[in-house]
C-alpha positions as semicolon CSV with decimal commas, in nm:
position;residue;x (nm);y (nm);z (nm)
1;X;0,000;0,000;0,000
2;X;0,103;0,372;-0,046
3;X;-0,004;0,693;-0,201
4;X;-0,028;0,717;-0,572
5;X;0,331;0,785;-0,721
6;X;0,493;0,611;-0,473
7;X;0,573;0,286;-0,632
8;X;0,300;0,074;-0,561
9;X;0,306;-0,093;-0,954
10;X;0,673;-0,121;-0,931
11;X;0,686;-0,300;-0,624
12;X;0,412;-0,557;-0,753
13;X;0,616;-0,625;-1,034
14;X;0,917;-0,684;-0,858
15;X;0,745;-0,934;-0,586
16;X;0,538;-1,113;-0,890
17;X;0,855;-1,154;-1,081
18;X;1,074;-1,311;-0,817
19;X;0,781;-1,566;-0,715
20;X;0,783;-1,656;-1,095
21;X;1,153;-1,663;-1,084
22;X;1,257;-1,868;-0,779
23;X;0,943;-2,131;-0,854
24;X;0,944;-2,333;-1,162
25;X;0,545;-2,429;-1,099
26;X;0,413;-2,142;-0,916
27;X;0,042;-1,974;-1,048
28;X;-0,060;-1,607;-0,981
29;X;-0,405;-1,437;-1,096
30;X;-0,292;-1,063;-1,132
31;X;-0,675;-0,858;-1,163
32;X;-0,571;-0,567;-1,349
33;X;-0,876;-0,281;-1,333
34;X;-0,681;-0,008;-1,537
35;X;-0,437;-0,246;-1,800
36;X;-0,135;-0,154;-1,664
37;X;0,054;-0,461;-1,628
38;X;0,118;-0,646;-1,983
39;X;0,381;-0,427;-2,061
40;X;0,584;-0,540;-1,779
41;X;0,508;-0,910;-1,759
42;X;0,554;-0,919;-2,190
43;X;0,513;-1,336;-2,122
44;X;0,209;-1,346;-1,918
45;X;-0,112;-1,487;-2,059
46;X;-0,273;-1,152;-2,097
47;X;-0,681;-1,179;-2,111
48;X;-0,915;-0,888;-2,221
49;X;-1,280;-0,778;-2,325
50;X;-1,297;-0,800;-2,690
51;X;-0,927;-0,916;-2,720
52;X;-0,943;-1,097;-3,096
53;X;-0,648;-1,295;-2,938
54;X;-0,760;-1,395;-2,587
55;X;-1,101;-1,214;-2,477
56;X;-1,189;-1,235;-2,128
57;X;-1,554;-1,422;-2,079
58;X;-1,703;-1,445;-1,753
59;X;-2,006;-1,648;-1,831
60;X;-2,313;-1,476;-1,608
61;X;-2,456;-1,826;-1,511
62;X;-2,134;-1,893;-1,287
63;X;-2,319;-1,647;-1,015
64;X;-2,497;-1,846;-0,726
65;X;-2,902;-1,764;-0,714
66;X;-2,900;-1,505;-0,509
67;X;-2,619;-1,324;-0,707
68;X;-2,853;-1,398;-1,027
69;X;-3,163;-1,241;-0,887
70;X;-2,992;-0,906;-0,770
71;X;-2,808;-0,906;-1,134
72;X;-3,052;-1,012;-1,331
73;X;-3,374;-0,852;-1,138
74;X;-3,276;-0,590;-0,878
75;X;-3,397;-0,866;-0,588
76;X;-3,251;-0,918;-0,264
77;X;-3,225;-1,242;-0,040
78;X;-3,489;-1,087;0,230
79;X;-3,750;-1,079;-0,081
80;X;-3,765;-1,488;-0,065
81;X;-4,120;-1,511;0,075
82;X;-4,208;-1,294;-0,259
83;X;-4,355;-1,520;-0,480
84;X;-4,193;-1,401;-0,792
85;X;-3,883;-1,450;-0,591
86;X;-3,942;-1,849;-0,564
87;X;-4,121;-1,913;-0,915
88;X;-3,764;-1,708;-1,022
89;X;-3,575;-1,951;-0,842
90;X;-3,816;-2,250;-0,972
91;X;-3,737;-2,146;-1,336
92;X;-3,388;-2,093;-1,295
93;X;-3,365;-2,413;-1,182
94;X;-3,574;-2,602;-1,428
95;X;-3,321;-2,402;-1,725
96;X;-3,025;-2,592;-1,585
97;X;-3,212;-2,886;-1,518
98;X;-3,222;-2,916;-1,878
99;X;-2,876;-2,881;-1,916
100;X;-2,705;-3,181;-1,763
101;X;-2,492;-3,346;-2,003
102;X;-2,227;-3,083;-2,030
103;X;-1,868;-3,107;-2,191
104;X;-1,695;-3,135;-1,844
105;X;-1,874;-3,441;-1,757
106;X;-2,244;-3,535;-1,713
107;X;-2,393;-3,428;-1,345
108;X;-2,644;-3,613;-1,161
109;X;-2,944;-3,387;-1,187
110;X;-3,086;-3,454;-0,861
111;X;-2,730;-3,249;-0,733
112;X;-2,860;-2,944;-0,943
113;X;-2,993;-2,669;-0,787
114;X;-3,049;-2,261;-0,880
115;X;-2,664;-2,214;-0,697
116;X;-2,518;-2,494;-0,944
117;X;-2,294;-2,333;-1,196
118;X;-2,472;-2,461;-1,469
119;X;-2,531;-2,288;-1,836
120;X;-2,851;-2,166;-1,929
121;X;-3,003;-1,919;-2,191
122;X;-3,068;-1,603;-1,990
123;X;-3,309;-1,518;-2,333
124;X;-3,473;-1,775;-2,330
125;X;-3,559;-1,715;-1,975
126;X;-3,710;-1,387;-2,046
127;X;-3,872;-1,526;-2,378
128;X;-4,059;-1,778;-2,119
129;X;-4,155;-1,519;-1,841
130;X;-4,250;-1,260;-2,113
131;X;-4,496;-1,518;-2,278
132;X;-4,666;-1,584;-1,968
133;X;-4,741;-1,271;-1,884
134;X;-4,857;-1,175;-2,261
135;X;-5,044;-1,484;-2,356
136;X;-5,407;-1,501;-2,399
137;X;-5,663;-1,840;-2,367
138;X;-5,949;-1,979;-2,481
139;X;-5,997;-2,076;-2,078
140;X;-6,033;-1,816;-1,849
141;X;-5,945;-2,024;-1,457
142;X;-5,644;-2,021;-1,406
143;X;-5,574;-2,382;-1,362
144;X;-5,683;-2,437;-1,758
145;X;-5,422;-2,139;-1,882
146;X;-5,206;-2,387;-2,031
147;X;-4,996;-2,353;-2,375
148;X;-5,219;-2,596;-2,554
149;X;-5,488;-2,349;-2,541
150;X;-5,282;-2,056;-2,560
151;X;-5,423;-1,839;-2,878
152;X;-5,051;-1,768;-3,061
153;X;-4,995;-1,549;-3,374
154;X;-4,661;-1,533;-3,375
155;X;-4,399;-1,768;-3,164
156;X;-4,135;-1,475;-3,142
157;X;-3,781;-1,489;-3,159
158;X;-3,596;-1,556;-2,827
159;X;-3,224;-1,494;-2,948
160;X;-3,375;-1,159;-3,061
161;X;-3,557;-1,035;-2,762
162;X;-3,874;-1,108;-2,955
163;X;-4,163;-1,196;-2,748
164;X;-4,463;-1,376;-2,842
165;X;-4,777;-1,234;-3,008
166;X;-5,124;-1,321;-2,879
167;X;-5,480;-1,296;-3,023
168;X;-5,603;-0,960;-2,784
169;X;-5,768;-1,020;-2,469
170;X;-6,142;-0,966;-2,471
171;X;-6,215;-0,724;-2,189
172;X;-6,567;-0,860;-2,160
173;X;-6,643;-1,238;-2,067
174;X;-6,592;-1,372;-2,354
175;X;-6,265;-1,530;-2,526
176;X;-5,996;-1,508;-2,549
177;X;-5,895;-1,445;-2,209
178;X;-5,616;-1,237;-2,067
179;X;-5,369;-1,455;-1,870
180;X;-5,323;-1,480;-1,521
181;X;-4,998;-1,530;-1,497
182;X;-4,919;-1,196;-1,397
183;X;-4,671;-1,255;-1,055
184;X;-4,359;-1,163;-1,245
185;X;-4,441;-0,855;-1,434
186;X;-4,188;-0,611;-1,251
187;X;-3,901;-0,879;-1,307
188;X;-3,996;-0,912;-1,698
189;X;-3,903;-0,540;-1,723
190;X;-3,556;-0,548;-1,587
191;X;-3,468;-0,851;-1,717
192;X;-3,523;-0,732;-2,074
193;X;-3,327;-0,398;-1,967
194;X;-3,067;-0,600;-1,838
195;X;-3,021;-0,820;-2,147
196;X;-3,038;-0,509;-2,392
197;X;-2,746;-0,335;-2,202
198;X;-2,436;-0,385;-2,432
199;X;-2,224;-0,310;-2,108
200;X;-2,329;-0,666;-1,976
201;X;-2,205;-0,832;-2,308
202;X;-1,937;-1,019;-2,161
203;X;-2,140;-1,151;-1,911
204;X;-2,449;-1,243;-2,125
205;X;-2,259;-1,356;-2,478
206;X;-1,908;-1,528;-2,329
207;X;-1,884;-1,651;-2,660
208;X;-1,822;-2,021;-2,642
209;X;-1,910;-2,013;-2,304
210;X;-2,252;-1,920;-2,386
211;X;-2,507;-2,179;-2,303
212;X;-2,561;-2,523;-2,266
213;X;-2,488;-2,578;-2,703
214;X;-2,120;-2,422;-2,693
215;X;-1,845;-2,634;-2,764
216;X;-1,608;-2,539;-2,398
217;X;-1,724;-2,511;-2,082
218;X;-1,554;-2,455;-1,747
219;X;-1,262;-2,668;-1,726
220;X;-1,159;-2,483;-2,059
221;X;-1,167;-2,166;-1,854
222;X;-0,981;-2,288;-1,531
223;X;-0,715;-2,411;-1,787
224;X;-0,709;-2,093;-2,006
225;X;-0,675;-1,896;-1,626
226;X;-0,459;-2,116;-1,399
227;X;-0,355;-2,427;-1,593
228;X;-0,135;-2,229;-1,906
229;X;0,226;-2,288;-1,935
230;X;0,319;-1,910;-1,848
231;X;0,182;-1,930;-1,496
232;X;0,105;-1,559;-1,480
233;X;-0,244;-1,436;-1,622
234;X;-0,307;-1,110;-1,592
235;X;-0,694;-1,032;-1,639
236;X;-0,721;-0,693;-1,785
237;X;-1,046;-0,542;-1,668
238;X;-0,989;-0,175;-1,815
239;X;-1,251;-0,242;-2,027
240;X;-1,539;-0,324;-1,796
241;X;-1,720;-0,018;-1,658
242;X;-1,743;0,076;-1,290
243;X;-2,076;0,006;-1,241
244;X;-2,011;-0,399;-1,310
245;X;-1,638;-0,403;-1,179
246;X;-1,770;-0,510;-0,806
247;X;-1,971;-0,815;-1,080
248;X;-1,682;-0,891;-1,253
249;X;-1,420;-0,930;-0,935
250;X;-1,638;-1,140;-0,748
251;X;-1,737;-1,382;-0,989
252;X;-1,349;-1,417;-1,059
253;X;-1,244;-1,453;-0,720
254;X;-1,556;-1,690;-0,626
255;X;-1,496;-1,927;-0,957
256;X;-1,136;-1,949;-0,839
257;X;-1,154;-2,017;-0,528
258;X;-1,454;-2,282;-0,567
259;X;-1,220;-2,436;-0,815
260;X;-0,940;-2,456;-0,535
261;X;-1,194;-2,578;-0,218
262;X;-1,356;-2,917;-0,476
263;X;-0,990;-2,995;-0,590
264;X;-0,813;-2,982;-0,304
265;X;-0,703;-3,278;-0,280
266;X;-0,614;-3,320;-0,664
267;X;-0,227;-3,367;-0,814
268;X;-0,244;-3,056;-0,991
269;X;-0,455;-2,754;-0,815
270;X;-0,578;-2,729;-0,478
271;X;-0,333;-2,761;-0,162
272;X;-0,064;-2,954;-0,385
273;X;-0,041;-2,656;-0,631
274;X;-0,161;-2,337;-0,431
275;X;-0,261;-1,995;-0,640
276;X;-0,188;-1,667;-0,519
277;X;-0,475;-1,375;-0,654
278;X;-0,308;-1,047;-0,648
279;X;-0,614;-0,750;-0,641
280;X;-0,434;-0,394;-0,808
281;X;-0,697;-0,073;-0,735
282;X;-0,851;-0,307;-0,419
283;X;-1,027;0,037;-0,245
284;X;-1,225;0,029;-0,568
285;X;-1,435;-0,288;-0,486
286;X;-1,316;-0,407;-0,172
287;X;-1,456;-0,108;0,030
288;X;-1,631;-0,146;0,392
289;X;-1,988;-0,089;0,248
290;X;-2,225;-0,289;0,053
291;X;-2,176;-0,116;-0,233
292;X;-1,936;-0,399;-0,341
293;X;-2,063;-0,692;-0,200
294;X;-1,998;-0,934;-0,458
295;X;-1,590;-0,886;-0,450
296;X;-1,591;-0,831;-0,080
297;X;-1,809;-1,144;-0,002
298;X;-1,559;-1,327;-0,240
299;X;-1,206;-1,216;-0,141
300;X;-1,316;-1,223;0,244
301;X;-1,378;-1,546;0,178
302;X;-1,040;-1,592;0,069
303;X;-0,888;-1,398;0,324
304;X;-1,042;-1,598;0,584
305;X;-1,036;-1,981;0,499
306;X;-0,814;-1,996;0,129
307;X;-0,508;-2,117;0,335
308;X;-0,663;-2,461;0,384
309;X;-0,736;-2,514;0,008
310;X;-0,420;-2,338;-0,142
311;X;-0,507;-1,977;-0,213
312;X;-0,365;-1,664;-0,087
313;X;-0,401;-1,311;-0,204
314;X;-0,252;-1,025;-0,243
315;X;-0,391;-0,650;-0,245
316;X;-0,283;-0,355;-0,347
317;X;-0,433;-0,005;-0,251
318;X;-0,380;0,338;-0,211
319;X;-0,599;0,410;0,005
320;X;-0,588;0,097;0,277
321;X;-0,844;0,279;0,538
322;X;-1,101;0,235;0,321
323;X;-1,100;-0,128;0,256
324;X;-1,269;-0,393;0,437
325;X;-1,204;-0,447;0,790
326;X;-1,234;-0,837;0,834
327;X;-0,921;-0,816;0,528
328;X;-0,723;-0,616;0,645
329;X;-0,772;-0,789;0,993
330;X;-0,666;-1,113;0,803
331;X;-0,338;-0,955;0,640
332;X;-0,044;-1,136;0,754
333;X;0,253;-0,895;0,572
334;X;0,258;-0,507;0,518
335;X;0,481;-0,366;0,243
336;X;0,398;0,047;0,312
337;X;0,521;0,292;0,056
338;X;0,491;0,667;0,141
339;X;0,151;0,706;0,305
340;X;0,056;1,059;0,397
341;X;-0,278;1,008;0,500
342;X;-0,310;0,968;0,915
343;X;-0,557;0,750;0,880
344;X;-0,418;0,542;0,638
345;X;-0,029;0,532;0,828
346;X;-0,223;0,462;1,187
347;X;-0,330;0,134;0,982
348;X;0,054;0,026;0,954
349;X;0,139;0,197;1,296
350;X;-0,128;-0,049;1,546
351;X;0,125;-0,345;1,376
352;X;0,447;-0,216;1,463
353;X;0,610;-0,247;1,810
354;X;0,608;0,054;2,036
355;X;0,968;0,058;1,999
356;X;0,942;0,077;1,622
357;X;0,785;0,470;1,644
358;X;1,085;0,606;1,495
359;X;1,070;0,370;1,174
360;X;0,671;0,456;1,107
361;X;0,715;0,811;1,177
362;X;0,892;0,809;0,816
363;X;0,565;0,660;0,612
364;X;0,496;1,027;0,467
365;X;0,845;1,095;0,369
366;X;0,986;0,802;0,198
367;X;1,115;0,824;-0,161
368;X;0,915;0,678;-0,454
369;X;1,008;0,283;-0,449
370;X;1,070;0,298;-0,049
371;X;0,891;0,113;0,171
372;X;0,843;-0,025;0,530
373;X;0,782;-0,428;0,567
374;X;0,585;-0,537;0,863
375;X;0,445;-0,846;0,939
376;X;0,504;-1,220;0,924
377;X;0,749;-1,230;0,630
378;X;1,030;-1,048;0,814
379;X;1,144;-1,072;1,180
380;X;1,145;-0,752;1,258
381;X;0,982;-0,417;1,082
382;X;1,256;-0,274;0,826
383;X;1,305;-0,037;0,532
384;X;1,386;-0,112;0,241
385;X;1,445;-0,027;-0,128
386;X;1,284;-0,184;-0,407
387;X;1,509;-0,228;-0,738
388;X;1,317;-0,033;-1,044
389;X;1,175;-0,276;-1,279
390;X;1,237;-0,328;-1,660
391;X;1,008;-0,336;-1,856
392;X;0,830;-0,129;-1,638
393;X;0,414;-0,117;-1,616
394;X;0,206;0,144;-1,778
395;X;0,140;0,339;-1,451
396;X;0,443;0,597;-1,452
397;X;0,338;0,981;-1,407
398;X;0,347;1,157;-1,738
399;X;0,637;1,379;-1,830
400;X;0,447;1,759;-1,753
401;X;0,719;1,984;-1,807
402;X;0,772;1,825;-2,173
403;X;0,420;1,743;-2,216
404;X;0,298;2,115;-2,122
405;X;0,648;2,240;-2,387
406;X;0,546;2,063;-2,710
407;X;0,311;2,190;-2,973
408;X;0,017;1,967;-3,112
409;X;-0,195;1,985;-3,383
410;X;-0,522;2,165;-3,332
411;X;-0,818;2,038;-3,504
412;X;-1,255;2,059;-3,506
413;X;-1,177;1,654;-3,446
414;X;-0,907;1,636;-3,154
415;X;-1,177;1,429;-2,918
416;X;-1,415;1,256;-3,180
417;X;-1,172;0,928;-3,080
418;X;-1,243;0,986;-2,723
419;X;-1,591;1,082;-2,727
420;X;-1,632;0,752;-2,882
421;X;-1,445;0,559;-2,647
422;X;-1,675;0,760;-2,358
423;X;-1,945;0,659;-2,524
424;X;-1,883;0,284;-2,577
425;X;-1,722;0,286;-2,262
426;X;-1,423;0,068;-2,389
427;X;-1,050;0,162;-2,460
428;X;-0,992;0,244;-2,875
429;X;-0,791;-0,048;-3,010
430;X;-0,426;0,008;-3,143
């Protein structure tokens, strides 16, 4: 941890690289939120949204049920005596259900339940709720709504977002009748929101991660993430917005570390091959508040039981007063660049000895790659300097003096390029 500037990137490099180079089968999971660190791991199995050469999928149907029905609906755990809550959890089900036989191996189906990480067409789920809701009968009780007497006109187009056309409901007596199916009209609506946002693409269309008819399936992605030859994978997240970062982390760090707790016992994962998860920008989604529960849930987790099943982490933040209490209450080694924030240097002061006050009191005036080491990996608390790293990751300041010197070309089109980027929300390819 330290304040921006101070070396934080540069000393991750330098730790990552001398793991890789005293260990001839070591694995480490570097989350990358801003796409800073290919350029100085060159090697590393580099994995982005919309890469043509390795795009990062993180199929939507690896979230548990109650992860599902916050992303998918806006509900909450407390909402389970709802009954759209339960007939969502029903139907989520019964999609997997359907889905047993998968490339990984074929699983009992009396072991699946709305938590199994299962594949399932989240369009197709809409398709089914929105038909419900829309259809019309020749019976009016509800008990005789069935689809054989369902008056169709048009079947739709599920892949498309196409719902079903009915013959109109007769508001009189008479047939057709409007359906009663009508318990899971406010979910309908932000489902299909939620599908039509193209910022949830990588979650919804993990392209052959899919659904239940695509060719891999999740031993693919363990062995694309932890099981490569170059035993670093960095997973560049600069192009997922904000607002599904907390999404994105969690379902990492969850898939992981499920992956590690069934297999370990196994040859080559688990306890007999342990993974280390290294979290850069960690005050962005690891914060004391609910606002990221998914990644906080997740790397808690880690933080508090991964040592029996082979993971550790890593985090790295510049800004360690904001970040979950029960991790940082779990950290077992502090490596503290310059910290000028008294909040932040009375974090790395409570694990110090009293007799160390000389050696904290220089946290706000150490030079850029300086730090202070406290904790379990070193005896005793001691400064150090970390060597600077080459190549070096994309996080150095920028060069103001020349920057603010040179001349540019002015033009009516400067920020069309950015604008665009804004707009898309996703980095302009070289």
């Amino acid at each position: 941890m330290g304040s921006t500037g101070s070396g934080k990137s540069n000393s991750v490099v330098s730790i990552i690289k001398s793991i890789l180079s005293t260990t001839s089968n070591s694995r480490v999971v570097l989350i990358d939120p801003h796409g800073e660190y290919a350029s100085a791991f060159p090697t590393a199995k580099v994995f982005r949204i919309n890469d043509s050469a390795n795009p990062l999928y993180i199929p939507f149907w690896l979230m548990n049920f109650d992860e599902l029905a916050f992303f998918l609906v806006g509900a909450k755990p407390n909402d389970d005596q709802r009954r759209e809550y339960r007939l969502l959890r029903q139907k989520i089900t019964e999609k997997k259900k359907e889905n047993s036989k998968l490339k990984a191996g074929e699983v009992n189906i009396n072991y699946i339940t709305a938590d199994s990480p299962i594949p399932f067409n989240a369009r197709n789920l809409w398709y089914e709720i929105n038909w419900w809701l829309n259809a019309s009968f020749s019976e009016t009780a509800i008990n005789n709504q069935i689809k054989e007497v369902a008056e169709v006109i048009n079947e739709g187009d599920a892949s498309n977002l196409i719902g079903a056309q009915f013959k109109p409901y007769n508001i009189s007596n008479k047939a057709p009748y409007k359906s009663k199916h009508q318990e899971m009209y406010s979910y309908e609506k932000k489902l299909i929101t939620r599908l039509k946002d193209s910022r949830y693409d990588f979650l919804f269309n993990p392209g052959e991660y899919k659904d239940e008819s695509s060719q891999l399936d999740l031993h693919n992605l363990l062995q694309d993430w932890i099981g490569n030859k170059q035993r670093l994978t960095i997973l560049d997240l600069s192009n997922v917005p904000f607002e599904v970062l907390d999404i994105s982390v969690g379902l990492i760090t969850r898939f992981l570390y499920d992956s590690m707790f069934w297999g370990k016992e196994s040859t080559y994962t688990g306890r007999n091959r342990p993974l280390l998860i290294a979290y850069e920008e960690a005050h962005s989604y690891l914060g004391k508040d609910d606002s990221t529960r998914y990644a906080k849930n997740a790397v808690e987790r880690i933080f508090k039981e991964g040592r029996k099943f082979g993971v550790g982490a890593m985090v790295i933040s510049q800004r360690p007063s904001e970040l979950s209490d029960s991790i940082l209450a779990q950290v077992g080694t502090f490596l503290t660049l310059r910290l000028t924030n008294s909040s932040d240097q009375s974090i790395v002061k409570s694990l110090a000895p009293d007799n160390m006050n000389s050696l904290m009191s220089l946290l706000p005036s150490l030079r850029v790659g300086e730090a202070v080491c406290v904790g379990e990996a070193i005896s005793i608390p001691t400064r150090l300097k970390l060597e600077l790293q080459v190549p070096r990751p994309d996080s150095s300041d920028p060069k103001l003096v020349e920057s603010w010197s040179k001349p540019f070309t002015k033009s009516d089109t400067n920020y069309m390029e950015v604008v665009t980027s804004l707009r898309e929300q996703k980095y302009k390819e070289d």
